[in-house]
Phi, psi and omega in degrees: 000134184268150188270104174244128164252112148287138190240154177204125174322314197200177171235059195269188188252078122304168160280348180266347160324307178298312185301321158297354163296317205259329156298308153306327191276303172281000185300156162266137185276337167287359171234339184251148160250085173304109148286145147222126199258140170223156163313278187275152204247120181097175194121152192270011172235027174286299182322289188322338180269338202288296173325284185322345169130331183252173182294115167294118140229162181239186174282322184222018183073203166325154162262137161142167159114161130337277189315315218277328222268300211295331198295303174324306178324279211283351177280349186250337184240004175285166179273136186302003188264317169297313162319294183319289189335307203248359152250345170260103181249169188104151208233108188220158189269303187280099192242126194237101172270100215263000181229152170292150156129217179280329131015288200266331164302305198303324170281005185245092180173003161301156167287174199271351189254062205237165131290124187252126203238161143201109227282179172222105254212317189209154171267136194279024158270307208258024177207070184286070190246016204254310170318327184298005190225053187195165191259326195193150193265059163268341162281330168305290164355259168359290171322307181264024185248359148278007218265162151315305168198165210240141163262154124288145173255008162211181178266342162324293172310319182275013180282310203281316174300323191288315178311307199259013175208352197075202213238137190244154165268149193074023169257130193206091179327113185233094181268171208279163185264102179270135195262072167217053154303298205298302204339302180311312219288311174305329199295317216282325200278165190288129155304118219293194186285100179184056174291155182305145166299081179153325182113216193296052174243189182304113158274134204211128203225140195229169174198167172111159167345152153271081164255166173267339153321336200256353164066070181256311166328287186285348183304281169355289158313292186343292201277014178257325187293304183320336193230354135334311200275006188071028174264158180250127178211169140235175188228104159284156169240083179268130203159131161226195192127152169332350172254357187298317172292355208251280163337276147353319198286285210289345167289326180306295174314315192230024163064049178282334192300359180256356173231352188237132193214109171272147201230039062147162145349091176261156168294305146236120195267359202263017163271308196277018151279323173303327174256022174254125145005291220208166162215143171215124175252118171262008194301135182248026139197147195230190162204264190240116196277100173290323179295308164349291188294321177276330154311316178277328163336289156315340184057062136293009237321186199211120168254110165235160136268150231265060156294194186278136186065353175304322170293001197241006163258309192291331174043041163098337188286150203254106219209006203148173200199135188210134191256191166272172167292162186109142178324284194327310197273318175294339207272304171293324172280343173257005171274327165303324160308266175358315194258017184228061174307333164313298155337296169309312212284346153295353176265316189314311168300328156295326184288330137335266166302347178266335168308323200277355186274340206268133168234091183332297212293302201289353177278298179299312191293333175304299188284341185270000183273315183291302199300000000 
C-alpha cells in the first residue's frame, strides 16, 4: 500500500480545499493509505475528509495565540528543507502539495528520496498570489523544478504556467473530478433557509471565497446598472471570506438588498444551484472552475468570464456564455440573458447534455494512476 501526504495551508471552503475532499472521499483506500496535513487545525472541510476515511492532522493545531504566530513565522520563513523537517513528520512515499504557496514552498523540501508532487489550481500569471511566499521568482522556480511532478488543472493553466516557470518535466493537465451522482443526489434534499430574494423572478446564483478575485464587487455594480435598466432578477451568493464587508457596503450604496442575499458558506449549496436560473462567475482568475462544472451537472447555464479554463468547463457545448473580464462585458452578456428566455432555455439543454459527460470514475483512475 503507497503512504500519500496532501499538504494544504487550511480547510478552509475553497475550491480546491473541496476538490480534495472529494478526492479523500473516493481514492481507493486498498491501495493508497491517505494523510492529509493542513496548517492550522479545522475549517469547514476538516469534518468531511475526517468522515470520508483518511487520516487528518495539522500541524501547529488551532489559529491564534503568541506560539501559533511564531511558529507560523518560522514555517514561512526557514529553508524548505529545515521547514519540512521540523514540521512535516511521518514517513511517506508520496508528498502532495495540493495548493500553490507555501504548501508547495514547504514540499519541494521533502527529501529526495520521497515522490515530490504539486498540484496547480489557478493561473499564475493573472492570479500570482503564491509569489507573496518566495524571495524571488527565481526561488519560485527552483521550488518547482524540485518537484517529480506538476499537475494543472486546465491547459489554460499549464500554459500560464509554462509561461511564466518553463516547461518541467511531469507537467501535465490533471482536470478536476466532479462528483456527480453525489452532486444530483445533494441537489434532491430540502432547500436550507436561504431562499431566493424578490419573489417569482429570474433566479441567478454565484458561489466561491469573498475574494477579490472571484469579482463579487464588479458582479455587484453589474446587478445595480441591471436593475437601474429595470430588469428583475434576484442573486443569491454562497460563500464567506474577507470581503463580506466591503460587500455588504455595496448592497447598501446601491440598494441591492431586495434582490440580492449574501447567504455565508454552505455545506450543501446544490439544492438552491439546483432552483437557480442561471450560474454566473465574474472571477477575474480562475483554474478549472469546479462550481462552474456543478451547475451544468445540474442543467444549469453559465455567464461567466472567460478566464483560465472556463472553455474547458463548458467542453464545446453550447452551455454558457463567457465574456471578457470587467464591468462592460458582463454587463452586457447578463443583460442579453436576462432579455431572452429562448436563449436560456437553450443553454439549459446544452447544459444538460454537457453535465451528463463529467465522470468521478474515469478522473479518479486518472490521479491514481498519476499517484
Amino acid at each position: 500500500m503507497r503512504k500519500i501526504l496532501f499538504f494544504v495551508e487550511s480547510l478552509g471552503g475553497g475550491g480546491a480545499e473541496k476538490i480534495l475532499t472529494d478526492i479523500c472521499r473516493h481514492i481507493d483506500k486498498a491501495r493508497f493509505d491517505v494523510t492529509v496535513l493542513s496548517v492550522s487545525a479545522g475549517g469547514v472541510y476538516w469534518d468531511a475528509i475526517v468522515r470520508s476515511g483518511v487520516c487528518v492532522r495539522s500541524v501547529f493545531g488551532r489559529v491564534g495565540g503568541l506560539l501559533y504566530r511564531a511558529r507560523y513565522h518560522a514555517l514561512v520563513k526557514l529553508p524548505p528543507r529545515l521547514a519540512h523537517f521540523l514540521f512535516v513528520r511521518g514517513c511517506f512515499d508520496t508528498e502532495i502539495a495540493f495548493v500553490e504557496g507555501l504548501a508547495t514552498r514547504v514540499i519541494s523540501g521533502a527529501p529526495r528520496k520521497r515522490t515530490r508532487l504539486a498540484w496547480v489550481h489557478t493561473d499564475p500569471i493573472a492570479h500570482p498570489h503564491a509569489d507573496a511566499r518566495y524571495r524571488s521568482k527565481n526561488s519560485h522556480r527552483s521550488a518547482y523544478q524540485r518537484f517529480d511532478g506538476v499537475f494543472c488543472v486546465s491547459e489554460h493553466v499549464r500554459g500560464a504556467f509554462t509561461q511564466k516557470f518553463g516547461s518541467l518535466p511531469g507537467l501535465v493537465v490533471q482536470y478536476n473530478p466532479i462528483d456527480a451522482q453525489a452532486i444530483r443526489a445533494r441537489a434532491a434534499e430540502a432547500l436550507p433557509d436561504m431562499a431566493y430574494p424578490g419573489g417569482d423572478v429570474l433566479r441567478v446564483i454565484a458561489t466561491g471565497r469573498l475574494a477579490p478575485v472571484k469579482g463579487f464587487d464588479c458582479l455587484l455594480r453589474v446587478c445595480a446598472q441591471l436593475r437601474a435598466e429595470n430588469h428583475t432578477f434576484s442573486l443569491l451568493i454562497l460563500g464567506e471570506g474577507n470581503e463580506r464587508s466591503a460587500l455588504e457596503s455595496l448592497i447598501c450604496e446601491h440598494h441591492l438588498d431586495a434582490c440580492v442575499r449574501l447567504c455565508g458558506f454552505c455545506e450543501n449549496p446544490y439544492p438552491a444551484l439546483r432552483g437557480a436560473d442561471l450560474y454566473v462567475s465574474a472571477s477575474r482568475a480562475e483554474g478549472f472552475s469546479t462550481a462552474a462544472a456543478e451547475a451544468l451537472v445540474l442543467g444549469v447555464p453559465v455567464c461567466a468570464t472567460d478566464c483560465a479554463g472556463m472553455r474547458e468547463v463548458l467542453g464545446g457545448e453550447d452551455c454558457g456564455v463567457l465574456c471578457k473580464p470587467g464591468e462592460e462585458a458582463l454587463l452586457y452578456a447578463l443583460r442579453s440573458l436576462l432579455s431572452d428566455p429562448g436563449k436560456r432555455e437553450a443553454l439549459r439543454e446544452g447544459a444538460v447534455r454537457r453535465g451528463n459527460q463529467f465522470s468521478m470514475d474515469a478522473r479518479m483512475r486518472e490521479i491514481e494512476a498519476l499517484l
